[in-house]
N, C-alpha and C positions, 0 to 999 in steps of 0.2 A: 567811502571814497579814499584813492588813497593819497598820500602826500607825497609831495614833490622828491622828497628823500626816498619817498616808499619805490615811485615811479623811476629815480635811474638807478637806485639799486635793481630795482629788476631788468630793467635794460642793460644792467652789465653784466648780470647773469644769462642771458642770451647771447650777450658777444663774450662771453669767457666762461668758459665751464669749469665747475668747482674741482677742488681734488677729488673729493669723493666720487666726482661723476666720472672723471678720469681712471679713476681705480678702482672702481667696478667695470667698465669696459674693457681694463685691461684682463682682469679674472675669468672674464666671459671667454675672453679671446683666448687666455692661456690656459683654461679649462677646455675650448675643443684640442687645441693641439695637443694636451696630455691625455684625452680618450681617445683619439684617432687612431686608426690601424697602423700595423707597423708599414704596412704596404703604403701608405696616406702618405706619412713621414716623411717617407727614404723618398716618392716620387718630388715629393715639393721640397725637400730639400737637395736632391742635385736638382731642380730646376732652378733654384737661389745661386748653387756652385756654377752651374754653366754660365746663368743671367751677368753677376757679378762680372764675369772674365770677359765682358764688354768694358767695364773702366780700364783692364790694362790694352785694350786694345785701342781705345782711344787715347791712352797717353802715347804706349808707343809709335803710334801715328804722329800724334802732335810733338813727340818728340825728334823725330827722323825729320817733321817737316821743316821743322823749327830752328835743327840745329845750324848756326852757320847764317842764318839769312835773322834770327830776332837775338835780342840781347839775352844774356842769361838770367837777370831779374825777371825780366818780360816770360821766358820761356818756363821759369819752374812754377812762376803763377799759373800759367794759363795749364799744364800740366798738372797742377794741383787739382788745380778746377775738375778736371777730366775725370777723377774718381767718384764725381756723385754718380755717373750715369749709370753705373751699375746697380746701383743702391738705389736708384730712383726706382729700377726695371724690378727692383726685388721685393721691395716694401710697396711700395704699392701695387705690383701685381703680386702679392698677399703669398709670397714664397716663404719657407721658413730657413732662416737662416740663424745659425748659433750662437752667433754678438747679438743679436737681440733676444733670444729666447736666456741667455747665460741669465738674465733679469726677471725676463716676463716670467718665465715656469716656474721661478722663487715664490712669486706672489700668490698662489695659490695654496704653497706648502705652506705660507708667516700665517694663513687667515685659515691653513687646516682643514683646507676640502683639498688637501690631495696630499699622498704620503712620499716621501724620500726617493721610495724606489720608480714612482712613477716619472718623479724631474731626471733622475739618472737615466730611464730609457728615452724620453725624449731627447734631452743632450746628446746622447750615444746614434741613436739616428740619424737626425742631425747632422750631426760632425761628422760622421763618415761619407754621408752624404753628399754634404758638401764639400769636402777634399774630392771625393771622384771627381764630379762635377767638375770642379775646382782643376784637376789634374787633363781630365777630357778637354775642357775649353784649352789649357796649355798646349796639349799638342797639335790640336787645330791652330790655335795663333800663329805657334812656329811655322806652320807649314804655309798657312795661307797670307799669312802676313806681307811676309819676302815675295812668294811666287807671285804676287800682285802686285807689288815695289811698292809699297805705301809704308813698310816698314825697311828699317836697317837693322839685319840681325846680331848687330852689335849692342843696339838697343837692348835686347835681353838682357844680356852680360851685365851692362852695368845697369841697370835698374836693381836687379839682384843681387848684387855685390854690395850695392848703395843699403841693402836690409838685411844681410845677412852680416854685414864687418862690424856689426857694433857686440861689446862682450852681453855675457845674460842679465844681468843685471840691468842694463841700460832698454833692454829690449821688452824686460818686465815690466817695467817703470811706463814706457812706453805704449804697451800694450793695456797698460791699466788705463792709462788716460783715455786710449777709442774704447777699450768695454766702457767706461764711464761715459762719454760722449752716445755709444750705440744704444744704451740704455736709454737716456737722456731722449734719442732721436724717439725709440717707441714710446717713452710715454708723451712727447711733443704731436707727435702725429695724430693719434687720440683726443689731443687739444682742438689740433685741427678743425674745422668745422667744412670743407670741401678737399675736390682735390689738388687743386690749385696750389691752396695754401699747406697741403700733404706735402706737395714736392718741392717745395721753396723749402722747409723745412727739412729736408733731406738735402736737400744741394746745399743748404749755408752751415749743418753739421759733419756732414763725409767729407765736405770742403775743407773743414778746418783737419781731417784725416789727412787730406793727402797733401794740404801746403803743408802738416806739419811735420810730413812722414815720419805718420804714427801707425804702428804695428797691429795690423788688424789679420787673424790668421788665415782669416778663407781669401781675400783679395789680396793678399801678401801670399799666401800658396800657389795664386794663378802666376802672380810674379816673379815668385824664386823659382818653380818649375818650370817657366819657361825659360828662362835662365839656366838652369840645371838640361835641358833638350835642349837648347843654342850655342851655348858656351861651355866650355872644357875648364874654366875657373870656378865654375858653382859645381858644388857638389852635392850627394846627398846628406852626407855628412854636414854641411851649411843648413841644407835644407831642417831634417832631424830638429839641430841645436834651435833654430829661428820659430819652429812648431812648438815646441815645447814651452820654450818662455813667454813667447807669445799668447801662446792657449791659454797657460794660467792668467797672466797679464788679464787678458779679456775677459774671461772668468772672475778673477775677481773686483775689477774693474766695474762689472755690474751686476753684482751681486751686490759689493760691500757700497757704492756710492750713489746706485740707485735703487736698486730694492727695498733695501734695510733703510735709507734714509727718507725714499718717498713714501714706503709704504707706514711706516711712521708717523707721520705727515699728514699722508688720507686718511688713515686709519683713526688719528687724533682728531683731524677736523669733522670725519661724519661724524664721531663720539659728541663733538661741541653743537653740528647744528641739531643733532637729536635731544639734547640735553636742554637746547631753548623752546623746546614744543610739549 
């Protein structure tokens, strides 16, 4: 029979799942998207690029509506806010996007069921993938935005002015902390135990993405492209510079603060509970 100790230690292993169980779920998951076709790939990741470029259309909604009638504390919160809902549509309708994968596809290459060149092709799908995506939903917004008046196409302008003015250095810095955050979110989601508690998790980490405007490059491409189609002050040349630092940002961002430190981690702890059997 077992003892009182024995009894909520197991009841907390039901409402909390171990690292180990974490990170092997996550292996599983980032073992299909490194055998999947190339054709797989590129479809589900412009469905992430397209999905995503719902958060800028609900900011700059909530930014036209807001300007002028709420306070400006009031209005960059609630503006903040507006960036999970792309993230919500993305992660959990099971799209691949490459702030999360810059992490997940590592883990399979640290534990050696899958080689170098296989993370490079996923990346590269991916990423191009979702810049289409990414660039497609821009020119939709521009256009449908205005012709429906729920946007100001001024709003462009300076959303992307407001990500592109900062030097690279600040934008790398920047962009490390959402790779680290996007990381962070897949292996929390995994945590998860329905989906309820999937999307709260997603809304209270893209959240702190976009109050802290931090540089995330496929939902910052839907944002400075539209800017760059709206506005004669973005250029592509902003565009370029803002890609670049960003990318790495994100990249290493969750590579270096979540891969390498949780798979560490997992990896230690199954080693310790097998060690007690």
């Amino acid at each position: 029979m077992n003892s009182a100790t024995d009894l909520q230690s197991d009841g907390l292993e039901e409402a909390k799942k171990a690292p180990g169980q974490i990170l092997q779920a996550e292996l599983v998951e980032a073992m299909d998207a490194l055998t999947r076709s190339s054709l797989r790939l590129f479809l589900s990741g412009l469905s992430a690029g397209l999905d995503i470029g719902f958060s800028l259309f609900l900011v700059a909604v909530v930014q036209t509506l807001g300007q002028g009638s709420l306070s400006e504390p009031v209005l960059k919160i609630l503006v903040g806010m507006m960036y999970s809902f792309g993230f919500i549509l993305v992660v959990v309708g099971r799209s691949e996007l490459f702030t999360e994968q810059t992490s997940l596809a590592i883990l399979p290459l640290l534990s050696r069921q899958a080689s170098f060149k296989m993370v490079i092709r996923l990346w590269g799908i991916v990423y191009v993938a979702n810049l289409i995506g990414a660039m497609l939903f821009a020119v939709l917004v521009v256009i449908i935005g205005p012709a429906l008046g729920v946007i100001d196409v001024k709003v462009f302008g300076e959303l992307s002015r407001s990500i592109v003015v900062h030097p690279g250095w600040v934008i790398l810095l920047s962009g490390m902390l959402a790779g680290w955050l996007m990381g962070l979110l897949s292996w929390l989601v995994y945590a998860g135990r329905d989906t309820i508690s999937q999307i709260l998790i997603v809304f209270l980490i893209t959240s702190v993405i976009g109050l802290g405007h931090l540089h995330h490059c496929i939902v910052g491409s839907v944002e400075v492209l539209a800017g760059v189609f709206a506005d004669p002050g973005t250029t592509l040349a902003d565009y370029g510079h803002f890609l670049l630092w960003t990318t790495a940002g994100n990249a290493l961002g969750g590579v270096i603060f979540v891969s390498l430190l949780k798979y560490g981690h997992a990896h230690a702890s199954q080693y310790e509970r097998k060690s007690k059997y």
